[in-house]
C-alpha positions as a Markdown table, in Angstrom:
| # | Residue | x | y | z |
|---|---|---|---|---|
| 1 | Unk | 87.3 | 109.4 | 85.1 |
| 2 | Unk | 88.1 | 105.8 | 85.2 |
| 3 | Unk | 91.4 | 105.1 | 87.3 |
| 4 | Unk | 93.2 | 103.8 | 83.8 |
| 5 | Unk | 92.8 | 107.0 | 83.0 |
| 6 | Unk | 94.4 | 108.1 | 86.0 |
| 7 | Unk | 97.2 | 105.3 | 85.1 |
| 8 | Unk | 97.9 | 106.6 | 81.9 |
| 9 | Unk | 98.0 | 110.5 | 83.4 |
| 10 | Unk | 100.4 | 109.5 | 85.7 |
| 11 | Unk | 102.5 | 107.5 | 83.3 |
| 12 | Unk | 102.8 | 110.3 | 81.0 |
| 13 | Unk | 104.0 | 112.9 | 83.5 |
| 14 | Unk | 106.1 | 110.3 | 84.7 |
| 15 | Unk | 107.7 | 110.0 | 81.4 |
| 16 | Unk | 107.8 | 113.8 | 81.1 |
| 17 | Unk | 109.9 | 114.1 | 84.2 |
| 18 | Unk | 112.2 | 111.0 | 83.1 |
| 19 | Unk | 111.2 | 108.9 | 86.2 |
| 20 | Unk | 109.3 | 106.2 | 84.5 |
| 21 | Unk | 109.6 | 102.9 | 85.1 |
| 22 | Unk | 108.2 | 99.6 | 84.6 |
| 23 | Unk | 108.0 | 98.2 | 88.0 |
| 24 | Unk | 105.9 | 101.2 | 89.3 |
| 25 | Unk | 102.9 | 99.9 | 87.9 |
| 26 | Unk | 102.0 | 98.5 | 90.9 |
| 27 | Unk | 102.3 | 101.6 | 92.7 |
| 28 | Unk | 100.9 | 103.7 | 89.8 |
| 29 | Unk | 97.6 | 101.3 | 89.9 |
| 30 | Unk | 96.8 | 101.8 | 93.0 |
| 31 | Unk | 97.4 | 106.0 | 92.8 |
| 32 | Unk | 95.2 | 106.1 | 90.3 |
| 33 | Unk | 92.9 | 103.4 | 91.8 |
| 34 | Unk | 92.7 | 106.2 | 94.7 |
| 35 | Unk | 91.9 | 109.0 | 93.2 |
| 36 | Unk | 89.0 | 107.4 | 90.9 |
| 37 | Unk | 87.8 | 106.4 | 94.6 |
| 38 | Unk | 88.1 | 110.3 | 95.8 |
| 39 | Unk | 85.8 | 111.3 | 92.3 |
| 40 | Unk | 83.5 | 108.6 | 93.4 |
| 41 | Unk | 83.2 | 110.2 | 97.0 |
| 42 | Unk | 82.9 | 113.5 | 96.3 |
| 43 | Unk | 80.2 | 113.1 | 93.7 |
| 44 | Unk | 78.1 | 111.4 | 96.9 |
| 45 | Unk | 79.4 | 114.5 | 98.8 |
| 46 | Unk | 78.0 | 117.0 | 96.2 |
| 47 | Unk | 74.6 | 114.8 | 95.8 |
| 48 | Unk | 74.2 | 115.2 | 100.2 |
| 49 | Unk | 74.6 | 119.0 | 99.4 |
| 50 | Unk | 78.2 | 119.2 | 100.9 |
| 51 | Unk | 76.5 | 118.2 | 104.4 |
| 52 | Unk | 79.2 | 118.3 | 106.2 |
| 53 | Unk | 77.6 | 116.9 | 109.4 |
| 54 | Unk | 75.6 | 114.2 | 110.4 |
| 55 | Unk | 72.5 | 113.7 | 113.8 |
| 56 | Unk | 73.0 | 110.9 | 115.4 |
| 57 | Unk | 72.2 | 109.6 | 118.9 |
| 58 | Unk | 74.8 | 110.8 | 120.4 |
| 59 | Unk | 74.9 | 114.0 | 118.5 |
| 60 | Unk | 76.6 | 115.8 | 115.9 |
| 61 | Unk | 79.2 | 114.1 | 113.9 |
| 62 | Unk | 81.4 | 114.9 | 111.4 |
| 63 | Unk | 80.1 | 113.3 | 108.2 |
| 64 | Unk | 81.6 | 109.9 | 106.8 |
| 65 | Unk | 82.3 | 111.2 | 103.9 |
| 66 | Unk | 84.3 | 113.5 | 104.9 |
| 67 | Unk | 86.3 | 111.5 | 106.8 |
| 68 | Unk | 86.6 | 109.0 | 104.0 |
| 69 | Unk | 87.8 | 112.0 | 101.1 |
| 70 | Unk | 90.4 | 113.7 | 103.6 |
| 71 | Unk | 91.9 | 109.8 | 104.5 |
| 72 | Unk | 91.9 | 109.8 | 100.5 |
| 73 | Unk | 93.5 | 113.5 | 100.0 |
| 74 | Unk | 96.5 | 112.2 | 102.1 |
| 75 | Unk | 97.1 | 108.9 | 100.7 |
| 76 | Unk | 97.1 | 110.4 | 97.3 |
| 77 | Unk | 99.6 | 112.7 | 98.2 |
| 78 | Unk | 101.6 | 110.7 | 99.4 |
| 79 | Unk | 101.3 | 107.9 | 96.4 |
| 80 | Unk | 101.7 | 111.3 | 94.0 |
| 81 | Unk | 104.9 | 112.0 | 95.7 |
| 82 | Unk | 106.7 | 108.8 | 95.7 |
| 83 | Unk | 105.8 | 108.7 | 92.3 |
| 84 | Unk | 107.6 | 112.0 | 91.7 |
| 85 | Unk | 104.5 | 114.1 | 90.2 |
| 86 | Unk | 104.8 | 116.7 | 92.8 |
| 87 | Unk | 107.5 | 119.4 | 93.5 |
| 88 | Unk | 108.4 | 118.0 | 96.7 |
| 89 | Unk | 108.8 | 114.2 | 95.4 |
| 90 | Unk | 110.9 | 114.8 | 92.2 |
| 91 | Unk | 113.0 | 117.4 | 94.6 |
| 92 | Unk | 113.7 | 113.8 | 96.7 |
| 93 | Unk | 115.5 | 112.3 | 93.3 |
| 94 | Unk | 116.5 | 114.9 | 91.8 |
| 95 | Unk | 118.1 | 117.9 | 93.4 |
| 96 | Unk | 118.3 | 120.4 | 91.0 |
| 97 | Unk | 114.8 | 119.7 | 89.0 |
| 98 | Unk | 114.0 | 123.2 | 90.5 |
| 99 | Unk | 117.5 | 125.1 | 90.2 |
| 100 | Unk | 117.5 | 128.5 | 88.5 |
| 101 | Unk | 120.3 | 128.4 | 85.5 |
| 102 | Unk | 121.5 | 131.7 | 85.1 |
| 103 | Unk | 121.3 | 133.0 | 81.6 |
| 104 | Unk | 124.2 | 134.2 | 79.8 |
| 105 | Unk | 124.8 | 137.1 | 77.7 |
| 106 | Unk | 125.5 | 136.8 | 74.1 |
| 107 | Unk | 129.0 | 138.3 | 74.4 |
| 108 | Unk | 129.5 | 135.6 | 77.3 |
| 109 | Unk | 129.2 | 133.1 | 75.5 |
| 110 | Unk | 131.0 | 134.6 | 72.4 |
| 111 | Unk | 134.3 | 135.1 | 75.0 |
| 112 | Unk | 133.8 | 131.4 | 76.7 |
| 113 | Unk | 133.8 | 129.4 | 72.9 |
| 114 | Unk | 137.0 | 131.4 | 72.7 |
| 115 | Unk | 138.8 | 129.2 | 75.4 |
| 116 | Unk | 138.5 | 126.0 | 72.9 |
């Protein structure tokens, strides 16, 4: 996928959460800039067989590209966060995006409209 896709993924559950705005762009580019880099990488992974070592002189190393995709993993995370698209990043603005609201009974509510 091509990272404006990624852009307009992220814009849309941005907008779903109500934490859209304009002057992420910046921000929202570049998240989505990462993770079209992390597809790219782990296609080249898949094509080397998932090797996840490598020979060289010295001996055996762990393969660049796995170091490249877990340096990716964490910087997407933590883009993904301060954008609010995971639970732990919308928690940050908004406290009770994960509260359970209890639901009333029918009678309840019946006895609270009452009150008015």
């Amino acid at each position: 996928m091509e990272w404006k896709a990624y852009a307009a993924e992220a814009r849309r559950g941005m907008k779903a959460l109500e934490v859209y705005k304009k002057q992420f762009e910046p921000i929202i580019k570049i998240y989505a800039q990462l993770r079209e880099q992390y597809d790219v990488y782990t296609q080249l992974l898949e094509e080397t067989g998932y090797q996840y070592c490598e020979e060289t002189q010295t001996g055996t190393k762990k393969h660049p590209l796995i170091t490249t995709l877990e340096s990716l993993r964490k910087d997407i995370l933590s883009y993904a966060s301060q954008l609010c698209l995971t639970p732990q990043g919308l928690r940050k603005i908004q406290e009770t995006a994960f509260a359970q609201t209890k639901k009333k009974s029918g009678l309840l509510s019946i006895l609270e409209g009452l009150d008015a």
